[in-house]
MISE-829615 format. One record per residue (C-alpha): residue number from 0; residue in one letter; x, y, z. Coordinates in nm, 3 decimals. Layout:
BEGIN
NUM|a|X|Y|Z
...
END
This chain:
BEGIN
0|x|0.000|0.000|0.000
1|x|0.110|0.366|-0.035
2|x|0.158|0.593|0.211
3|x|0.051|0.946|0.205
4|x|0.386|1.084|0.418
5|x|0.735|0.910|0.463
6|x|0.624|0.948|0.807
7|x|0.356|0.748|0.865
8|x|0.547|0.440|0.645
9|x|0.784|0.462|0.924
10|x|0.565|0.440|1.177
11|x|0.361|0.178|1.050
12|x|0.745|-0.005|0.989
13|x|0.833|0.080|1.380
14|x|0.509|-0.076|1.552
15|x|0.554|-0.380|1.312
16|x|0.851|-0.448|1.532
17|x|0.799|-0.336|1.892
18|x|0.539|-0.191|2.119
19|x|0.628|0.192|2.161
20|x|0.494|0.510|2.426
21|x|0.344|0.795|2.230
22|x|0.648|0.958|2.425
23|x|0.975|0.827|2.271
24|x|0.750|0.796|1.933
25|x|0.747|1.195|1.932
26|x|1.110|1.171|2.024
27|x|1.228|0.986|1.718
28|x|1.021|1.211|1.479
29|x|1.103|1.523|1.640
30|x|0.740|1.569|1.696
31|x|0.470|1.669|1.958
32|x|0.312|1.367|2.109
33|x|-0.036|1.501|1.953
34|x|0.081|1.455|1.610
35|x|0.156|1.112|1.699
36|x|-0.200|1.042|1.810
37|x|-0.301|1.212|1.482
38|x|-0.088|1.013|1.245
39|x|-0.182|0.674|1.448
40|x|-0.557|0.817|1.373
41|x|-0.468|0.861|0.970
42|x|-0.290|0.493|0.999
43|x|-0.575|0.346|1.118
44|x|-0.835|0.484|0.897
45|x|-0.559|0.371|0.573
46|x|-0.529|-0.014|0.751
47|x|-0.892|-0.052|0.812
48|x|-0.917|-0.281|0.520
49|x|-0.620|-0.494|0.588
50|x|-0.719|-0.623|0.919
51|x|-0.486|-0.481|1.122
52|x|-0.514|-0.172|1.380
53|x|-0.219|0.019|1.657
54|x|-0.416|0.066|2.004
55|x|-0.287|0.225|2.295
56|x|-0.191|0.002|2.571
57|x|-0.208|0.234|2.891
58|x|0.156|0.195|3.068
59|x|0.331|0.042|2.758
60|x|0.240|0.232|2.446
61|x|0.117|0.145|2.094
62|x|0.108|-0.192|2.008
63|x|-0.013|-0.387|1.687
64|x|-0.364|-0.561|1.689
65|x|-0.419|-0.833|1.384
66|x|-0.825|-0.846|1.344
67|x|-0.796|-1.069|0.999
68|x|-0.473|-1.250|1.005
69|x|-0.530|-1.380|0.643
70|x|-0.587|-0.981|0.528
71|x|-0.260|-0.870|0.736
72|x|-0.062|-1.174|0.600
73|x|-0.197|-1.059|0.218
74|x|-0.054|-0.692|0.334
75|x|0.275|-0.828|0.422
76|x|0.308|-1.000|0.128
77|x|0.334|-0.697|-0.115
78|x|0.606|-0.522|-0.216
79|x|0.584|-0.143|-0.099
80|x|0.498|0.071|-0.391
81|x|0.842|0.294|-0.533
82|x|0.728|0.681|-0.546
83|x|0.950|0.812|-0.774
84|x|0.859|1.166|-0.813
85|x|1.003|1.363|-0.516
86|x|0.745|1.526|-0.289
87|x|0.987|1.735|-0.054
88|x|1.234|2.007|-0.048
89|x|1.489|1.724|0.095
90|x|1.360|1.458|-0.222
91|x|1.400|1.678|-0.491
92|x|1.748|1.802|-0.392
93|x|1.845|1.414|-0.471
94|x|1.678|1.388|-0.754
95|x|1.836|1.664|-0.906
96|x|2.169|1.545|-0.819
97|x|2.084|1.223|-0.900
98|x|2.023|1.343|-1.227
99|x|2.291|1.579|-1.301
100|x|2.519|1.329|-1.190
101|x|2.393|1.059|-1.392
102|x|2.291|1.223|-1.745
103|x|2.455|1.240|-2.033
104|x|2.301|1.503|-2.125
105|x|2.215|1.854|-2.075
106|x|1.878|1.894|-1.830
107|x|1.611|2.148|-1.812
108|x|1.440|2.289|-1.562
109|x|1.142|2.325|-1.761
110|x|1.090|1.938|-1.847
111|x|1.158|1.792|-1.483
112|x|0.890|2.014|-1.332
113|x|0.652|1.878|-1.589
114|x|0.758|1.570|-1.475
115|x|0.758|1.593|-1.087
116|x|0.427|1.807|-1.114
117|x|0.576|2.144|-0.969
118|x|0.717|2.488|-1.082
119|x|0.984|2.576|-1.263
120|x|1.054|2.841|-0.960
121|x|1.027|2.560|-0.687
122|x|1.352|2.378|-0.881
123|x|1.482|2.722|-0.904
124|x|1.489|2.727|-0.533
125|x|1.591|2.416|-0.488
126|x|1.914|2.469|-0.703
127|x|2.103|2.643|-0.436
128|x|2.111|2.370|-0.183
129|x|2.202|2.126|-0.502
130|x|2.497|2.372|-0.669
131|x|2.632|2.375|-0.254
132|x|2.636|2.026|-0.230
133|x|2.859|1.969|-0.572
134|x|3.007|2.225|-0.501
135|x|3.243|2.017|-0.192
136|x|3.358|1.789|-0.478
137|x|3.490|2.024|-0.739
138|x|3.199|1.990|-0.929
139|x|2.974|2.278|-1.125
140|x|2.730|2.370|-1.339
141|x|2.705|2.530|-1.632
142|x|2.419|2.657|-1.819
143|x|2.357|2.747|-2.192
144|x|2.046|2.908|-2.349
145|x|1.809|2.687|-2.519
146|x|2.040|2.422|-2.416
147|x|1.988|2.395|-2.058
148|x|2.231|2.272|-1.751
149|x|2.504|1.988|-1.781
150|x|2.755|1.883|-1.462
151|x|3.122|1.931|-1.506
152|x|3.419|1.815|-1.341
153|x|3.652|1.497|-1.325
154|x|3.528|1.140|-1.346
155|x|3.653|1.086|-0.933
156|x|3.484|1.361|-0.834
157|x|3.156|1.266|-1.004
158|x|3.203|0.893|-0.835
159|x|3.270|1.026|-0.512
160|x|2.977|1.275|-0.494
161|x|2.724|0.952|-0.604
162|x|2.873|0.706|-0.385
163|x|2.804|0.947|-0.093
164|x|2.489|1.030|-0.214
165|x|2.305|0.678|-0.201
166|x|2.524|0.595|0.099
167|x|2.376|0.900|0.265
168|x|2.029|0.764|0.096
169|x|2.046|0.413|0.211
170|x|2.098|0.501|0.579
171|x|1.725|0.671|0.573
172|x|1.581|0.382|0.348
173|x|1.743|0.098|0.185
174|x|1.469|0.025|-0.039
175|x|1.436|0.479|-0.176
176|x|1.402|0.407|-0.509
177|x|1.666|0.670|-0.623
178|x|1.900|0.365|-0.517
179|x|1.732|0.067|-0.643
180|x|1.602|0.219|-0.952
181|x|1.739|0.539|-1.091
182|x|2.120|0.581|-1.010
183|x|2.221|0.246|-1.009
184|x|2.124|-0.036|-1.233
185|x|1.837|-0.242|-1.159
186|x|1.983|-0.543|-0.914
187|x|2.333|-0.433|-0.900
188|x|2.363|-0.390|-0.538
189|x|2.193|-0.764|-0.498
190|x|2.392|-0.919|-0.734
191|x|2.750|-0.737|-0.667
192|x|2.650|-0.878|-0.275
193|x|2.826|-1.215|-0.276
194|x|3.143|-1.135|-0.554
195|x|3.275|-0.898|-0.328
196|x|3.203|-1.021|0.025
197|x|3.399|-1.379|-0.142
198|x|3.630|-1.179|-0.280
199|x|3.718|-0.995|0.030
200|x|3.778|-1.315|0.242
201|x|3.905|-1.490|0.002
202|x|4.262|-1.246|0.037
203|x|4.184|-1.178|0.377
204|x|4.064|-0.864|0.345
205|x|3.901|-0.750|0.683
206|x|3.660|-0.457|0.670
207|x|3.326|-0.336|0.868
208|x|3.022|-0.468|0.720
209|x|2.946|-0.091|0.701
210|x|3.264|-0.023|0.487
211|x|3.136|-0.291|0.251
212|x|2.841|-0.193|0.210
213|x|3.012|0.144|0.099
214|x|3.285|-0.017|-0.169
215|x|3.006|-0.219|-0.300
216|x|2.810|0.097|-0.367
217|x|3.105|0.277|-0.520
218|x|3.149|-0.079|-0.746
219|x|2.800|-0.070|-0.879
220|x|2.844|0.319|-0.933
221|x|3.174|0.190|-1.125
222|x|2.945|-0.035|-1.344
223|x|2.779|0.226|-1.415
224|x|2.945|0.461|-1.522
225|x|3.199|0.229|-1.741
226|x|2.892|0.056|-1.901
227|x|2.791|0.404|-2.029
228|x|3.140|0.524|-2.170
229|x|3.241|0.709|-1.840
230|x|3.581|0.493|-1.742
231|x|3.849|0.694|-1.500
232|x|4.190|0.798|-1.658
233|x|4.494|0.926|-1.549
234|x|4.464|0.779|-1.220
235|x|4.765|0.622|-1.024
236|x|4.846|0.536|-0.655
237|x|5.137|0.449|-0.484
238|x|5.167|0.087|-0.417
239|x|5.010|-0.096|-0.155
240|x|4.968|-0.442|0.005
241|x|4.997|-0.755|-0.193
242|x|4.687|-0.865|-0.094
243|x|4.488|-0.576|-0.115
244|x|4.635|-0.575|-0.484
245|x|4.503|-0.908|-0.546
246|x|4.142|-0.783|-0.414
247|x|4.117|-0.548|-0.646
248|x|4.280|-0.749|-0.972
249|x|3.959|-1.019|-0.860
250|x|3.698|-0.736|-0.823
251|x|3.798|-0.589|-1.172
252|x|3.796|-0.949|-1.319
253|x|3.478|-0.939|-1.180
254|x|3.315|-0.657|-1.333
255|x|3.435|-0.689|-1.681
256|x|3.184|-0.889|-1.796
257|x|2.913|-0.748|-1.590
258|x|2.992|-0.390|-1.754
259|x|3.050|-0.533|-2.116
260|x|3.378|-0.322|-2.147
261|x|3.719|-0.289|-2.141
262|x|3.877|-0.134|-1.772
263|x|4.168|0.097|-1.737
264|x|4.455|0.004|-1.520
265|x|4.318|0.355|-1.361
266|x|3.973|0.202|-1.236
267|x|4.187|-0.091|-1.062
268|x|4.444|0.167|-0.889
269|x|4.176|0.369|-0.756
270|x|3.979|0.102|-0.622
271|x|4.314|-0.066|-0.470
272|x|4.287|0.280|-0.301
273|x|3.941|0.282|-0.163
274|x|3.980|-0.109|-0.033
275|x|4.312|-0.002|0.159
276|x|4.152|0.364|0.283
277|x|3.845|0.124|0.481
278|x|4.049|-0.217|0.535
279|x|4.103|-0.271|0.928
280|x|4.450|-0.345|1.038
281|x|4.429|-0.587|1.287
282|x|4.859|-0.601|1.368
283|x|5.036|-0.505|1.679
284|x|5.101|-0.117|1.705
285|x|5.467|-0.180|1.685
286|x|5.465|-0.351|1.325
287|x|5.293|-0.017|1.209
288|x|5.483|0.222|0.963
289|x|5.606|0.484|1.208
290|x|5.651|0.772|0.952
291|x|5.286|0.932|0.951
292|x|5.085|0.719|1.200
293|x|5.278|0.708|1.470
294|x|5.437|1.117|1.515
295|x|5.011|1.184|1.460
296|x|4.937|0.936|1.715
297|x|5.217|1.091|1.980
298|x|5.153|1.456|1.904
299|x|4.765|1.418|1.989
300|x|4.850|1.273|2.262
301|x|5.111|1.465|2.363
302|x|4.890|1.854|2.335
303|x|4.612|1.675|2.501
304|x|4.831|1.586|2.818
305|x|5.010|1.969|2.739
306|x|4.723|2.132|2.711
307|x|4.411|1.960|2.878
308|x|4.591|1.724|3.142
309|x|4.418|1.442|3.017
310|x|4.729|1.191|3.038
311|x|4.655|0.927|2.842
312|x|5.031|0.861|2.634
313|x|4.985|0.520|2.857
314|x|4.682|0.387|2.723
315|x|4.799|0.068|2.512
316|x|4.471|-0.004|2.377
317|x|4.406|0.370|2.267
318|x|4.741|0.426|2.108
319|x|4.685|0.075|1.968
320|x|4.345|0.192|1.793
321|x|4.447|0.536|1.714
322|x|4.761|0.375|1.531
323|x|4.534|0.099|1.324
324|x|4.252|0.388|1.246
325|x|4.531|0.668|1.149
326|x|4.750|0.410|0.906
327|x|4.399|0.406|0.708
328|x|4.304|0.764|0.737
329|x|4.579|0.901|0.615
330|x|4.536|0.661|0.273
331|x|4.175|0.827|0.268
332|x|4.322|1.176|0.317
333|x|4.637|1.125|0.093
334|x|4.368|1.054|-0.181
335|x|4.083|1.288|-0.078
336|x|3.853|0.992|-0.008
337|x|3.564|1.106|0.177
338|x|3.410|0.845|0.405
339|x|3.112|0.952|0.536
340|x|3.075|0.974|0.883
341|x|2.678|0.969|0.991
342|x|2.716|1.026|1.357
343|x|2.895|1.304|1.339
344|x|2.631|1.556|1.437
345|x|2.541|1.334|1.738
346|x|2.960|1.301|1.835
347|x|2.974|1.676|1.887
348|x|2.622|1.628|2.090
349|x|2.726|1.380|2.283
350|x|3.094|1.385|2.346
351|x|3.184|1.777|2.346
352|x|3.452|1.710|2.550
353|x|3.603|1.461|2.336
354|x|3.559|1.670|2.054
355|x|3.716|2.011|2.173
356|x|4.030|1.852|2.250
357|x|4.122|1.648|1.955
358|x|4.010|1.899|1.757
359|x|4.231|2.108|1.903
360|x|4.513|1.862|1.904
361|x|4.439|1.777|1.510
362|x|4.410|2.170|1.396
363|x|4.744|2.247|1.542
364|x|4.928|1.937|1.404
365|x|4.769|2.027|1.054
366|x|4.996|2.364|1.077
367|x|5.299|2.077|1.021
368|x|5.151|1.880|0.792
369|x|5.014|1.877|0.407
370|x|4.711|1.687|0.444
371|x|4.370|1.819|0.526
372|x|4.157|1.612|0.759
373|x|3.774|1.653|0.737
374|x|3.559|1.683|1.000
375|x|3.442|1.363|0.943
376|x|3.792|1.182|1.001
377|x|3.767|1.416|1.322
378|x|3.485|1.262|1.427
379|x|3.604|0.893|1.400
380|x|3.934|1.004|1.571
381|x|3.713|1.148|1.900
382|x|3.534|0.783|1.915
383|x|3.892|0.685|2.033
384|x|3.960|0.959|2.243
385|x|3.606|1.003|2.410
386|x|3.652|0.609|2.495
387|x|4.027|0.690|2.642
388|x|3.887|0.994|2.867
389|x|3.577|0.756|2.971
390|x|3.812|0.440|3.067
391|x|4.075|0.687|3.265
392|x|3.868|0.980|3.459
393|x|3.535|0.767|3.500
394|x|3.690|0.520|3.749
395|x|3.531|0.273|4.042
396|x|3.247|0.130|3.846
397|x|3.168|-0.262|3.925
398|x|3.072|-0.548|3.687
399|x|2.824|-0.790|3.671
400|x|2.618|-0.966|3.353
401|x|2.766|-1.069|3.069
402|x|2.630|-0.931|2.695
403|x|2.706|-1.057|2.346
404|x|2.776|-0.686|2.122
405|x|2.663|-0.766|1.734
406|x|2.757|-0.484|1.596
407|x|2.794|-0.420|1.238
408|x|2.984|-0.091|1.217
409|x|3.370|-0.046|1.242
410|x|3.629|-0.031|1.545
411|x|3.580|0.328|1.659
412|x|3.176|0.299|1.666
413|x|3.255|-0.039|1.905
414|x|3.445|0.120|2.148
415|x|3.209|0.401|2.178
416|x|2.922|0.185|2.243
417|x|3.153|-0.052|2.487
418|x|3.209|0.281|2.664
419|x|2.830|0.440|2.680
420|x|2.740|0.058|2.857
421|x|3.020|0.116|3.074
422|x|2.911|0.457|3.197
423|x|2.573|0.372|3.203
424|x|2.552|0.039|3.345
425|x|2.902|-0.044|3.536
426|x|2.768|-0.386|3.609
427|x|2.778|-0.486|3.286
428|x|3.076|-0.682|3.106
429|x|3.073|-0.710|2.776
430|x|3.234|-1.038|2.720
431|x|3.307|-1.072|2.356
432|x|3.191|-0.865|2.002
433|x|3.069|-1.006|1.658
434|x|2.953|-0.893|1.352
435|x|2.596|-0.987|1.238
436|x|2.753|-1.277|0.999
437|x|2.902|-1.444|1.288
438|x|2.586|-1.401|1.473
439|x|2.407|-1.595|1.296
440|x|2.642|-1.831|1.257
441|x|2.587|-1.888|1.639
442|x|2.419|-2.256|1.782
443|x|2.406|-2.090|2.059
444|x|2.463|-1.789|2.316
445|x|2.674|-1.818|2.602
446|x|2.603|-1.483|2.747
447|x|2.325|-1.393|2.991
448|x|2.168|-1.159|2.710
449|x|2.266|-0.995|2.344
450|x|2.314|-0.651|2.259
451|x|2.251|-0.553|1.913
452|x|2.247|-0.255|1.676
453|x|2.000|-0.436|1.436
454|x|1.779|-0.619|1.461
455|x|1.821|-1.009|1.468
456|x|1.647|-1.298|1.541
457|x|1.660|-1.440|1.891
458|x|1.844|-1.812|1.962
459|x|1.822|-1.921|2.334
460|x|1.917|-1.596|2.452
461|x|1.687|-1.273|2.472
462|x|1.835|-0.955|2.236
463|x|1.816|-0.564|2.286
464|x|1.859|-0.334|1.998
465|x|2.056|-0.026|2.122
466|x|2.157|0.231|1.838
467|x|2.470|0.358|1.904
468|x|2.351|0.662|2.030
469|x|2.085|0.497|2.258
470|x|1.777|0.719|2.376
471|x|1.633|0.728|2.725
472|x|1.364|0.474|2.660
473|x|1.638|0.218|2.441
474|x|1.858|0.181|2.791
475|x|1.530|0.177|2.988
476|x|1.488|-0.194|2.790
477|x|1.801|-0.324|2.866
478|x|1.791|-0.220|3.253
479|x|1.795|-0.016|3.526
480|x|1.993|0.325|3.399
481|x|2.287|0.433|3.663
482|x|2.305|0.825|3.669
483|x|2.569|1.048|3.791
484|x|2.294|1.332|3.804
485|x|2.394|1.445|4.204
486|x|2.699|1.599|4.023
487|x|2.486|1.808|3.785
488|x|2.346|2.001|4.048
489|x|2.669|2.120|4.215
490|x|2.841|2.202|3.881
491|x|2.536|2.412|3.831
492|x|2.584|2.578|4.168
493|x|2.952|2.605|4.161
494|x|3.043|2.708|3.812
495|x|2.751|2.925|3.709
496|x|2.691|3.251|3.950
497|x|2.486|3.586|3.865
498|x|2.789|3.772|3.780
499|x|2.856|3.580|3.505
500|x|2.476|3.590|3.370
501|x|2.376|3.847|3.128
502|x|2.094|3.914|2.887
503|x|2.169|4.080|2.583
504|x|1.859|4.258|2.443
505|x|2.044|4.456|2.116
506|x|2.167|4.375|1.811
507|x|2.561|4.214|1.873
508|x|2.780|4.006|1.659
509|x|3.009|3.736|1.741
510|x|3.306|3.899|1.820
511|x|3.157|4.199|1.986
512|x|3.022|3.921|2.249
513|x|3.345|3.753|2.316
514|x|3.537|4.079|2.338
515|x|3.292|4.233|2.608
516|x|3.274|3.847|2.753
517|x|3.690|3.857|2.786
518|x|3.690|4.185|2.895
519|x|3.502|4.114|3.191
520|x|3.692|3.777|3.296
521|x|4.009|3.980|3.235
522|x|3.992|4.269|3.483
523|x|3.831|3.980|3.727
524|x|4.193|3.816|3.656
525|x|4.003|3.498|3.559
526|x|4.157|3.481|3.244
527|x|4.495|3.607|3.117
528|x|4.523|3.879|2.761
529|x|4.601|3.504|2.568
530|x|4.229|3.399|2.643
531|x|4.024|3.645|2.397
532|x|4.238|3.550|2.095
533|x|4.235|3.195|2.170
534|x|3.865|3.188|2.176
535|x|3.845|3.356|1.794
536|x|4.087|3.094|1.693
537|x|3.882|2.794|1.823
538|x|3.531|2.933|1.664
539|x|3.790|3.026|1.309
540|x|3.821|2.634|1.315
541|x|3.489|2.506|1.305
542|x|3.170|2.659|1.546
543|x|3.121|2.583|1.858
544|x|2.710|2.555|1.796
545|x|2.604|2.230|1.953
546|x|2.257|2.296|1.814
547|x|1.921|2.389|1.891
548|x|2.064|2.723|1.933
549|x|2.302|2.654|2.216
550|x|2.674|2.782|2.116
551|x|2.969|2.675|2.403
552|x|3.258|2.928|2.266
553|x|3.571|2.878|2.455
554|x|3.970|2.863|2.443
555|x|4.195|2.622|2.257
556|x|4.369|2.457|2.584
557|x|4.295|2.466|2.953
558|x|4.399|2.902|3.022
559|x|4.157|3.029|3.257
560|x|4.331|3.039|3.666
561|x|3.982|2.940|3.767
562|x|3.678|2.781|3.589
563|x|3.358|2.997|3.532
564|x|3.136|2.974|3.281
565|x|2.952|3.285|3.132
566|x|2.594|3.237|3.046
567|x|2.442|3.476|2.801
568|x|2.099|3.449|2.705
569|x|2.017|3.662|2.378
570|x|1.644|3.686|2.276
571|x|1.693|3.859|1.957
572|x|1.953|3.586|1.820
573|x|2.320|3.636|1.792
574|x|2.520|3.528|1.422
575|x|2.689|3.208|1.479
576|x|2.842|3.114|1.174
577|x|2.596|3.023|0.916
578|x|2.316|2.941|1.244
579|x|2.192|3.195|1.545
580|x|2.263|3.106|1.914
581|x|2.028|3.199|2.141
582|x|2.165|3.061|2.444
583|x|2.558|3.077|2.489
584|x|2.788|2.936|2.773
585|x|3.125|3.068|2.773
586|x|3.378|2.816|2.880
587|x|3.658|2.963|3.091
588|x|3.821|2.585|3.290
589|x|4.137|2.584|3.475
590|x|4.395|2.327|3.484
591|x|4.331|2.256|3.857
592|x|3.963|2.172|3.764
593|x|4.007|1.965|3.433
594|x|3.825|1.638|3.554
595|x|3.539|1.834|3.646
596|x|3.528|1.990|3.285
597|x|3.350|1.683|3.139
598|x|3.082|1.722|3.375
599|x|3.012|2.066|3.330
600|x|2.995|1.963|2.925
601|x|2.744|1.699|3.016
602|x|2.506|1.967|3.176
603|x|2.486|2.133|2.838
604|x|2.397|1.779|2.661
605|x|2.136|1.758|2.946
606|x|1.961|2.068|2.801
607|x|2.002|1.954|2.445
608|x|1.819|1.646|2.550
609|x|1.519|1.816|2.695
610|x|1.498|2.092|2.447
611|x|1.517|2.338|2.686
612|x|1.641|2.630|2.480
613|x|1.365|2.834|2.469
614|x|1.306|2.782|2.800
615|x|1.627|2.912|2.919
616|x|1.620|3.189|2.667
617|x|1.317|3.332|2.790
618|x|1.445|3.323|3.144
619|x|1.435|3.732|3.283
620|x|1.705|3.662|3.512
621|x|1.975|3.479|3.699
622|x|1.729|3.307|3.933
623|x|1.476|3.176|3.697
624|x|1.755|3.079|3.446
625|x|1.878|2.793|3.732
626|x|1.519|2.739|3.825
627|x|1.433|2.607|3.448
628|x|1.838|2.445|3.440
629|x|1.728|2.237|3.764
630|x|1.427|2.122|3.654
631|x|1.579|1.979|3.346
632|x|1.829|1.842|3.543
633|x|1.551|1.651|3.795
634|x|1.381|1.520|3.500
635|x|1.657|1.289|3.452
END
């Protein structure tokens, strides 16, 4: 059947699977919980045909009720219908590069809003977002009259941008037909499956099942684009391992047939390339190539313990995955390969900490170095670090029942989610990790339960699906949640005071705010003169919004004498890079007070949580401000 919204396809895909409060089903929409009842209203008036209904089962949520099992089992059975003419903003934006990336030919405007039903202006619109997005791979558009618009740039570039594209795609729906149907050819993905998951074990190549899932994307975008008379040229790469060499000789032999035509020695360099930029190196830290890897490795290490007095230069296991992730990442950055890196938005949510100081480590390192390193590499690299601060200034936790971890992402993403069970439940050992494959290879489980992030069907042992950024209600299922929330309170009391509150009313920019800001903590000889400029440096880097209009500016390094933090509310909106902050906390922490610094961070991920920005920027003064802070805080 077909859907009126993406929305309510979702949430008729969600209830399928598990009962679900009206609560945590706003939460994952980003909706009120009165839309929810509306769209479980519209779901129920589409499904009254088919047997089946969602009521509400007071003190659990909405669960699934079959009325006809033969009409519900008839419902199952048919394919979901493919809409494939964009209704959104979002949709048409990847159409249109879909297109442009894909066509041989010049496109107008004019004929694909006959097709997709909509004005020529709406595309207009829509252009902008599309020319920025091409625009990060060297690509542009040109347009003639009469003619219309064609893509230009290099063959890589092109590959790139598409591969990112349906990745980007498939982790929002695996069955959008802009991937099964219009970029790729019909099957490829299916079919390509098996070759190169052989392939890869066949040489021993070991990679995450989610950086397989990207090479056989960028293969069937390969297919492609050879089939049609697009092959790379003028490609080459130094050399690398003998077996990754092999891979990619068997892959090519592979897809000759399959694309009908000859293949450059270029195509097989460049995919040698991508299978060494995602393979994981699974050798001991002191067989590892010293020249790049390891001097990265020690100078991050080194400016965090310089800088932040977070020592962790003895960490064996974090120096060990640093060194494995780093030997890869600088392949990917040597050759401008772009993996994507999905949680990043939720990294800088979640682990601020983490993120401030490798950041900081990583920017000043890059004034030695050549290479550029996205923000995406950054994020994978703060997986590791985030873990190393958690195992080393998070201490006396105890252990109890053992888990099974299927997880199907790579090393870093592991870690992470090893860590957030650590924090969260101390009693909990997590006794060994597998991919899905291996899963379900399984007789049977030893553990007392399995943790998963898919779902998987259950042997003798009962299985949780945790994402790896788990909400409230996903820990509620596996057990009781530890807090640390007495803490909150007293960082609230001790860091935040009324002389450091101030509500700006007026029109201010940026560095107007962190001039007056410094100022202030200057003549209270809180800060030294090095402070202000440090503070424009950081935000020059990358800004310091961690979103829903809550900015946390502060200094590159631990230089205040003594930590405050500054809280300006700003009704009116302040510039903050290409968003507005409404609510800013200026970070001033002292050496002396460094292992308190994480907590204060998590405060601020406590009011991203409970959407409390508007809250706290209507606040008319220093007293209601920690009034509205607490209560968000005694929610938890």
């Amino acid at each position: 059947m077909r859907f009126p919204n993406q929305r309510l396809a979702q949430l008729f895909e969600m209830l399928q699977n598990e009962t679900l409060p009206q609560d945590e089903l706003a939460r994952r929409f980003a909706v009120s919980t009165r839309t929810v009842r509306t769209d479980i209203t519209t779901l129920n008036e589409l499904l009254s045909d088919h047997g089946v209904r969602f009521v509400l089962n007071r003190g659990e949520g909405y669960q699934i009720k079959i009325e006809d099992a033969s009409r519900y089992r008839l419902l199952q059975q048919q394919a979901p219908s493919q809409l494939r003419i964009p209704r959104t903003s979002v949709a048409r934006v990847r159409y249109l590069l879909t297109r442009f990336l894909t066509s041989a030919f010049s496109l107008k405007l004019e004929d694909l809003a006959d097709e997709w039903f909509v004005s020529r202006a709406t595309l207009q619109s829509d252009m902008a977002e599309v020319r920025e997005w091409l625009a990060r791979y060297q690509l542009a558009i040109e347009t003639k009259p009469r003619y219309g618009m064609k893509l230009f740039g290099s063959e890589v570039s092109i590959r790139t941008c598409l591969t990112d594209l349906m990745y980007q795609i498939a982790q929002e729906d695996s069955e959008d037909p802009l991937l099964k149907l219009e970029a790729l050819n019909r099957g490829m993905l299916d079919r390509l499956q098996p070759l190169l998951h052989q392939c890869l074990s066949r040489f021993n190549i070991r990679v995450s099942d989610d950086s397989e899932f990207y090479l056989r994307l960028y293969c069937a975008v390969a297919v492609r684009r050879i089939s049609e008379g697009y092959p790379l040229s003028d490609f080459s790469a130094e050399d690398v391992d003998g077996d990754v060499r092999d891979a990619a000789r068997h892959i090519i032999n592979l897809l000759r047939p399959i694309t009908g035509k000859a293949i450059s020695p270029s195509e097989e360099a460049y995919l040698r390339v991508n299978i060494a930029a995602r393979r994981i190196e699974d050798i001991a830290p002191s067989a590892i190539s010293p020249d790049d890897g390891e001097s990265l490795v020690n100078y991050i290490l080194s400016y965090i313990n310089t800088h932040y007095n977070f020592n962790l230069q003895n960490d064996a296991q974090l120096r060990a995955d640093l060194l494995t992730h780093i030997k890869t990442m600088i392949t990917r950055v040597r050759y401008q390969i772009n993996i994507p890196n999905p949680l990043l938005a939720n990294i800088k949510q979640h682990y601020p900490m983490a993120y401030d100081v490798t950041l900081a480590a990583v920017s000043s390192w890059g004034k030695y170095t050549p290479y550029v390193i996205s923000e995406n590499e950054i994020g994978f690299l703060v997986l590791h670090i985030g873990v190393g601060l958690e195992r080393h200034y998070n201490v006396g936790y105890q252990r109890h029942p053992q888990i099974l971890l299927v997880c199907d992402t790579g090393n870093s993403t592991v870690r992470m989610i090893q860590a957030i069970l650590m924090r969260k439940y101390p009693q909990v050992i997590v006794s060994n990790i597998v991919s899905l494959r291996e899963y379900e290879q399984y007789e049977s489980i030893e553990e007392d339960f399995v943790i998963s992030t898919t779902r998987l069907s259950e042997k003798d042992k009962p299985v949780v699906v945790m994402s790896p950024f788990p909400t409230e209600f996903q820990l509620e299922q596996i057990g009781k949640l530890v807090l640390v929330d007495r803490t909150r309170p007293y960082m609230l009391g001790k860091f935040f005071d009324a002389s450091h509150f101030r509500i700006i009313d007026q029109p201010m920019s940026q560095t107007e705010l962190f001039r007056m800001l410094c100022d202030q903590l200057e003549d209270e000889e809180v800060v030294d003169r090095d402070f202000y400029p440090s503070v424009e440096e950081r935000e020059a880097i990358v800004s310091t919004m961690l979103g829903e209009g809550i900015a946390l500016p502060h200094s590159l390094g631990l230089l205040a004498k003594k930590t405050v933090v500054y809280t300006v509310l700003a009704p009116q909106g302040i510039a903050w890079g290409e968003e507005t902050a409404y609510v800013i906390f200026l970070l001033a922490i002292s050496k002396t007070e460094y292992e308190e610094a994480m907590a204060i961070y998590d405060l601020f991920v406590t009011f991203m949580r409970e959407r409390a920005m508007t809250r706290l920027r209507d606040s008319k003064d220093f007293a209601s401000f920690k009034a509205v802070a607490m209560d968000c805080l005694s929610r938890l």
